[in-house]
C-alpha positions in Angstrom: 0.0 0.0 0.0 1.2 3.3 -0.8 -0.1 5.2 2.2 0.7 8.4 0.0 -1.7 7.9 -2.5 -4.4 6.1 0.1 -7.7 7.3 1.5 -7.8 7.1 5.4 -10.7 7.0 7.6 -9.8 8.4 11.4 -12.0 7.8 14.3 -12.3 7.9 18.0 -14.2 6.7 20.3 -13.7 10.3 22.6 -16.1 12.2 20.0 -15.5 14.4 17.2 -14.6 17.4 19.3 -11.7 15.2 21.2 -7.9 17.0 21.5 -6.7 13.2 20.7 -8.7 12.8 17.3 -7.0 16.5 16.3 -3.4 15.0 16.7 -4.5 11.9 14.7 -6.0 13.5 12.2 -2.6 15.9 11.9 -1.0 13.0 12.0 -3.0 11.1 8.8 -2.4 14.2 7.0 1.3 13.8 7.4 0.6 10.4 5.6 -1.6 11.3 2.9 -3.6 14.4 1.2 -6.7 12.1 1.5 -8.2 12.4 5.3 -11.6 11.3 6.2 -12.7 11.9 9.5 -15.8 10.4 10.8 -16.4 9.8 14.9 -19.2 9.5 17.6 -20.8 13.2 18.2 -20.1 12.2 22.0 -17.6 10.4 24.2 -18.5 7.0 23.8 -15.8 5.6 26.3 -15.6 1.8 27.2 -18.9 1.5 24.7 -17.3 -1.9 23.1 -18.0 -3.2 19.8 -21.6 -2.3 20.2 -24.1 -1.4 16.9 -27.2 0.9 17.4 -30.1 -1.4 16.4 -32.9 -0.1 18.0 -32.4 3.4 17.6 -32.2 5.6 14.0 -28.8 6.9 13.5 -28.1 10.5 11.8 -24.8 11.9 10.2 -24.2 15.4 11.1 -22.0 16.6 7.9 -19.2 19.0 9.5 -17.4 20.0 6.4 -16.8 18.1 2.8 -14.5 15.6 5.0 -15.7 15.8 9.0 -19.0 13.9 10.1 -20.4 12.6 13.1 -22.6 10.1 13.9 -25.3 10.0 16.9 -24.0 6.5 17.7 -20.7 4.4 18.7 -17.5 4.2 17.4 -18.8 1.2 15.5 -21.6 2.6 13.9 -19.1 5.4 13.0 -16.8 3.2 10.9 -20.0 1.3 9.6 -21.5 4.5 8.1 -18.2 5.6 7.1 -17.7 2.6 4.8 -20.9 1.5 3.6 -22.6 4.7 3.4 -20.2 7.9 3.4 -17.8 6.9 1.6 -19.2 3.8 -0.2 -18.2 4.7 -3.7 -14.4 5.3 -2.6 -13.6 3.4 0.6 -10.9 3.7 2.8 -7.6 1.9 2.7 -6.6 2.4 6.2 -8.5 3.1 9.4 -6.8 4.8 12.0 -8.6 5.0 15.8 -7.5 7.6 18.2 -6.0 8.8 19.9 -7.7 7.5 22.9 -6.9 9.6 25.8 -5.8 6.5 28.1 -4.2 3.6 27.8 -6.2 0.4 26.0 -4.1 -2.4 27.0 -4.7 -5.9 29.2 -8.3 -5.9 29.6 -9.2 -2.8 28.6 -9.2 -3.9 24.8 -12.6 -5.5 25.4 -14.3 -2.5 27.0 -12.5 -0.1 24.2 -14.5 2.0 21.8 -11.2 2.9 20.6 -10.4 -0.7 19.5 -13.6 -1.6 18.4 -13.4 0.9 15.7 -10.5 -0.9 14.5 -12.1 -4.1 14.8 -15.0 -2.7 12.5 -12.7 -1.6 9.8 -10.9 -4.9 9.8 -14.0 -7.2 9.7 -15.0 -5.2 6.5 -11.9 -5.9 5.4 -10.3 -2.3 5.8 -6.4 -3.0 8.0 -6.4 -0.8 10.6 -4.5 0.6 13.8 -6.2 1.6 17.3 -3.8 4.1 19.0 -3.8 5.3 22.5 -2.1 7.4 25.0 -1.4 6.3 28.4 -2.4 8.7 31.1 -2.2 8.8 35.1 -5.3 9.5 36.7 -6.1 13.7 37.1 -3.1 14.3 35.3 -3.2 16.0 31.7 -2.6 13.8 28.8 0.9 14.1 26.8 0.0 14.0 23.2 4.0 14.5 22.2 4.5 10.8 22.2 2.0 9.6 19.4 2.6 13.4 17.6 6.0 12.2 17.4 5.9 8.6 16.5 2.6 7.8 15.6 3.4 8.2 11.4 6.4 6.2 11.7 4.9 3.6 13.2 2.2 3.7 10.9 4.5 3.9 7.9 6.5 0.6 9.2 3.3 -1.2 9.7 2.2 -0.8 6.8 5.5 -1.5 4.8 5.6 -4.9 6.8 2.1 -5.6 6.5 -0.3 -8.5 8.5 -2.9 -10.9 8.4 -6.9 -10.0 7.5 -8.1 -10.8 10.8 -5.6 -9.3 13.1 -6.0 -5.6 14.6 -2.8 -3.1 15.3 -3.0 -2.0 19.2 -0.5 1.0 19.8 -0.1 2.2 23.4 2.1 5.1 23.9 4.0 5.5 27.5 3.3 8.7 29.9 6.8 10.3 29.4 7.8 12.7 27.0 8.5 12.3 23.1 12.5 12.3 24.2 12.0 9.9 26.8 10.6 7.1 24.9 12.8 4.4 25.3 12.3 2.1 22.5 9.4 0.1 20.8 7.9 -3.3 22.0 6.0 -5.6 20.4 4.1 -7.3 22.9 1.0 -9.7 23.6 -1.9 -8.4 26.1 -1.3 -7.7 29.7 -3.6 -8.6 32.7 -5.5 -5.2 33.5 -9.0 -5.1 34.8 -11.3 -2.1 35.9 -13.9 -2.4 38.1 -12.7 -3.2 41.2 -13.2 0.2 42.8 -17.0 0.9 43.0 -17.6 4.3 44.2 -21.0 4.6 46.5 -22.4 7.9 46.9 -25.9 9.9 47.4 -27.4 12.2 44.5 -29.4 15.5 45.4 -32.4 13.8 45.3 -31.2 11.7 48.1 -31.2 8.1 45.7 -28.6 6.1 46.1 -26.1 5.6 43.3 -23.1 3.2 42.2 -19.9 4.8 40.0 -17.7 2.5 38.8 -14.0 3.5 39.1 -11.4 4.1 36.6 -8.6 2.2 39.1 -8.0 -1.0 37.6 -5.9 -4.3 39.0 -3.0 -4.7 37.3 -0.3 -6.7 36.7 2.9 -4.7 34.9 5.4 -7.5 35.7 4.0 -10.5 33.1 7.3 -10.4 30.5 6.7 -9.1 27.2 3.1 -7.6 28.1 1.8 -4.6 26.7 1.8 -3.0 30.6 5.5 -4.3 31.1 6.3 -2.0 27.8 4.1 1.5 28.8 5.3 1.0 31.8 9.4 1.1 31.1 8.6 3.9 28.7 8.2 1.8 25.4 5.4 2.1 22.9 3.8 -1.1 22.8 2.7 -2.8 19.6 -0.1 -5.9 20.1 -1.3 -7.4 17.3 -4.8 -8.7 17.7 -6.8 -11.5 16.7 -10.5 -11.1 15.8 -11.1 -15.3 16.1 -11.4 -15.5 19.7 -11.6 -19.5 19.7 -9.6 -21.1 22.4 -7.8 -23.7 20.1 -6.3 -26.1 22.9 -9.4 -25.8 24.7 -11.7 -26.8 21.4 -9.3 -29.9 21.0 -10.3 -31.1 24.1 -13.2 -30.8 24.4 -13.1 -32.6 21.0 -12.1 -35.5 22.4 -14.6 -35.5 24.8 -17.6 -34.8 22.6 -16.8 -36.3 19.4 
């Protein structure tokens, strides 16, 4: 692929209005004249790979390029494809930049990703890219600024499999302190564990789930293991979720 003569779709799942979709969408731009950008109206954090089914979904044309969609992240890359840009479609999908960190667990929870996976199951190869952040402190966009269209560029030259997603995580430290780049297979990192309790105005009772999450940055070769020595970690992703030594046997016990 010839990412300078290729369209690209960008998307988010932070909404069309996020600081991290700018930077991407600079950052396409850098790759190729031919930007598309297409993303939720509103924040649509830790919204999955969920379609709208049950509700009608309007696209809110911004200029010639820029539209937003009512919906998720999926039904963002959805309507890009098959209905925006249906009579020219994309050749690259790039999600982002997620303001937080999608690795370990988080991949199944993130909008960000599921973009990606959208793009990839109609066949369109495509990167989810993120930028680690600590809790209340501001996001550092220098890292992905810096690196992102390299990356991009490399991955592309090398190339990968139909069915397999690009997961880019980007360490909190600045662009000069990035200490390499990892690739790396998913961490252990789960959210949820913190449930804050509290009491509305109305005096109901009400549940907030916390953004602290469990997790384990010492597994070798994890994405976590790389963010956190200041690498940019690189996990390829598989869309087939079978368990193939599990289906084996429980072949041998139900054949």
């Amino acid at each position: 692929m010839d990412l300078s003569q290729s369209r690209i779709l960008v998307s988010n799942d932070d909404g069309i209005h996020a600081p991290g979709l700018k930077v991407l969408e600079k950052i396409a731009r850098s790759l190729s004249n031919d930007v598309w950008v297409v993303a939720p109206e509103t924040e649509q954090s830790a919204s999955g790979h969920s379609l709208t089914l049950t509700l009608p979904l309007r696209v809110r044309k911004i200029t010639a390029r820029r539209f937003a969609i009512n919906g998720t992240p999926t039904d963002s890359v959805l309507l890009a494809v098959n209905h925006i840009m249906k009579d020219h479609k994309p050749d690259l999908v790039l999600s982002g930049i997620n303001a937080g960190g999608n690795l370990g667990e988080d991949i199944t929870y993130s909008g960000t990703v599921a973009a990606a996976m959208e793009a990839t199951l109609l066949g369109i190869k495509a990167v989810a890219l993120s930028q680690v952040r600590r809790n209340g402190k501001a996001v550092r966009w220098a890292p992905g600024a810096d690196h992102a269209a390299a990356i991009v560029r490399q991955l592309i030259a090398t190339g990968w499999p139909g069915n397999v997603v690009m997961n880019v995580n980007f360490p909190d430290v600045a662009a000069s302190a990035v200490t390499g780049i990892a690739v790396t297979r998913q961490g252990r990192r789960k959210i949820g564990g913190r449930l804050n309790q509290g009491t509305d105005p109305r005096g109901n009772p009400y549940i907030w789930i916390g953004t602290d999450r469990d997790q384990d940055p010492s597994i070798q070769g994890s994405d976590l293991e790389a963010v956190h020595s200041g690498k940019i970690s690189i996990t390829p992703l598989g869309l087939d979720l079978t368990h193939a030594h599990t289906m084996t046997a429980l072949k041998k016990v139900f054949s």
